[in-house]
Every structure is written in C-alpha cells, then in structure tokens.
C-alpha positions, 0 to 999 in steps of 0.5 A, a space after each residue: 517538509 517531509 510527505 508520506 504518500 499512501 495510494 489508496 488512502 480512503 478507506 479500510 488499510 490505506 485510512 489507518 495507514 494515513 493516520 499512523 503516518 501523520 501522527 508520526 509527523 508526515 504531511 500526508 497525501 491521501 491518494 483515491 480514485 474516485 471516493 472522494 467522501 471517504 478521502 475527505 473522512 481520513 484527512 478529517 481524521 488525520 487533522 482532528 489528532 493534530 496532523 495535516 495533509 492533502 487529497 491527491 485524486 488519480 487511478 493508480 492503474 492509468 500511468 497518465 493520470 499519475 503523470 498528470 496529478 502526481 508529477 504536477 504536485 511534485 513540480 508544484 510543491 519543490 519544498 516538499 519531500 515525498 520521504 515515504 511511499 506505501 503502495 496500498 491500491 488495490 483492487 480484487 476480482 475473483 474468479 475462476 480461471 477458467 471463466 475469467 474475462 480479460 477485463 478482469 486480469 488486466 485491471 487487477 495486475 494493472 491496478 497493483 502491479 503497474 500501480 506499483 511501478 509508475 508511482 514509485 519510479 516517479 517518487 524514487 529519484 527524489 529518494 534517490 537525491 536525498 538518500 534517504 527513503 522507505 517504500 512499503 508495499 502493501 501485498 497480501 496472503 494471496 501472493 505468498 500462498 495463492 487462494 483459488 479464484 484469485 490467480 489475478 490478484 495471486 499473480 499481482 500481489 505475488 508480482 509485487 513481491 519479487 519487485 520489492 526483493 529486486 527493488 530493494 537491492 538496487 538502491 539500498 546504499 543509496 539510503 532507500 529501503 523496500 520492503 512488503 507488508 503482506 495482511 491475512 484476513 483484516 477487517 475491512 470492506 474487502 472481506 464483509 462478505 466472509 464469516 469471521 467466526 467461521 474463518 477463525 477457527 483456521 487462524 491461530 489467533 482465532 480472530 481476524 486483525 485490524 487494519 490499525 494492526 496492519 498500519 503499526 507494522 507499516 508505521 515501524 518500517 516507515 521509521 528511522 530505526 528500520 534502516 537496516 531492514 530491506 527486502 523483506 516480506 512481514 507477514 501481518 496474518 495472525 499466524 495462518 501462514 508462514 
C-alpha cells in the first residue's frame, strides 16, 4: 500500500495537505504532537471523500520519539510504503534578536530543521529501495526574503532550502525528487493575528491564499508527471516575492 505521511497534519496547511493527497489515493498518516481533536477532525475529513489513514503521534523536534513511533510503524507495517513525504512542522516564535532567549532559537530551528532531517532519513532508504519517492518540504516567505522578528524561524526555513537543493542532487537517479514549497501569507491560525485587508494592499493579488491553494501545488509535485522536477523552491505567495 502506498503512504503519504504529512508532519504536522492537524491543522491549517498540513489538514488540506493530508486531504489532497488522500483523494489522490494515499494512505495517509496524519503526524501531530499534541492536538489530538484536530488530527482526528483531518482523518474524519479524509475518510467522509472516501479516503483512509491513520494518526501517528510524535514531536518532530525529538529524534527519539520519531524513533520510537515512526520506526515502529515502519518495522510494524512491511506492506506499507511511505511513497511521500511532506515536511510541514513548523513552529514560529518571533522576536527581536537582540531580546531573544535560547529557548526560543532552539525550539524553531529544532522544530523544522532537525524535524526535517530525522523524519526523512528514516523514510529515505525505503525511497531509496523502491526508487521512487517525493519529498516536499513545506518552508516559507520568511527563508527566501527574511522577515524582522523572525531570524529563527528566517534561519530555519531558510535552512531547509539549502538541504532540499543538496538533498535533491544526492538521490536524484535513484528516482527520488526534493523540492520546497515556500507560502507567503495563507489563511491559517498562524496568521489570525494580521490585518488582511491591510496586508493586501502589498500583494499583488490583493489577497491572502488558501491553504487548499498551497495543498494543489504540493499535490502536483507529489504527482508521477512531476519526476523531471527536483530541487527546486515554488513560491505559493500571491506574487509578493520573487
């Protein structure tokens, strides 16, 4: 059986994700942390279009738990094939260099870049075998341009960028594509706090997206027809930034 896994599936980006990748067929598993009501909400939702999956509970940021959960499922589940990968966890904590704690670095950059590189190299050599994957990373606006207040999250996202490209040329005749998909402002719980209509005015499209809109893109390079694209960063941000 073919899997799609989507870390960070309960909510905003990570729900539409999971439900455009079950209706194109994937078994999906629906990784949170903690939210266990709104992981529940996207596999109801992906099982009332006809699809199925499963929850799969771990901090992305805690290489030992991946182990524990994420290796067990793979050790348990031998007819299973995590065909795709999306890398969506994220966590943001803004704030001013200059008044930044520890706490606050260390739990961005280990939330989506060690997030990044314990739950692929778990699912890679699987890709590997089979040759034949799609890892898509879910970054942002704030890695390619770089927002004031957001040098962790800046750096993280940013981060994940340059291990995509380098990714990508590792295992790219092996059947494996890597490539980034970097939102602008989407309409999630992430960005409640920002004036949209005032926002606008700075995006060409005058409006924020979707995270539907977001899912379609991930959903394309998720696809067969997308083998011959790989290392590369699609921009999903209404054409604020290029």
């Amino acid at each position: 059986m073919k899997c799609a896994l989507v870390t960070g599936g309960s909510r905003g980006i990570g729900k539409a994700i999971c439900i455009k990748l079950a209706a194109m067929g994937y078994y999906v598993l629906v990784n949170y942390k903690s939210n266990e009501g709104e992981a529940n909400d996207t596999l109801a939702k992906i099982r009332a279009n006809g699809g199925d999956g499963e929850l799969l509970k771990f901090d992305v940021s805690g290489k030992e738990q991946i182990q524990d959960a994420l290796g067990k499922w793979i050790v348990a589940n031998a007819d299973k094939y995590i065909e795709v990968l999306v890398n969506n966890a994220g966590i943001k904590d803004d704030g001013l260099m200059m008044w930044m704690k520890d706490e606050q670095w260390d739990n961005v950059i280990n939330t989506s870049l060690g997030g990044f590189f314990y739950v692929t190299r778990m699912v890679l050599s699987s890709m590997l075998l089979k040759k034949y994957g799609r890892i898509i990373n879910v970054v942002s606006l704030s890695g390619l341009k770089g927002l004031p207040g957001q040098t962790n999250y800046s750096a993280a996202k940013a981060g994940v960028i340059g291990a995509t490209k380098a990714l990508a040329q590792e295992v790219a005749r092996k059947g494996v594509t890597v490539n980034a998909v970097a939102p602008g402002f989407i309409k999630t719980d992430m960005t409640e706090g920002l004036d949209e209509k005032e926002m606008a005015v700075l995006i060409p499209t005058r409006r924020f997206g979707t995270a539907e809109e977001v899912a379609h893109t991930v959903g394309f390079l998720a696809s067969p027809e997308a083998g011959y694209i790989t290392a590369q960063v699609i921009s999903v941000n209404g054409g604020l930034y290029s």
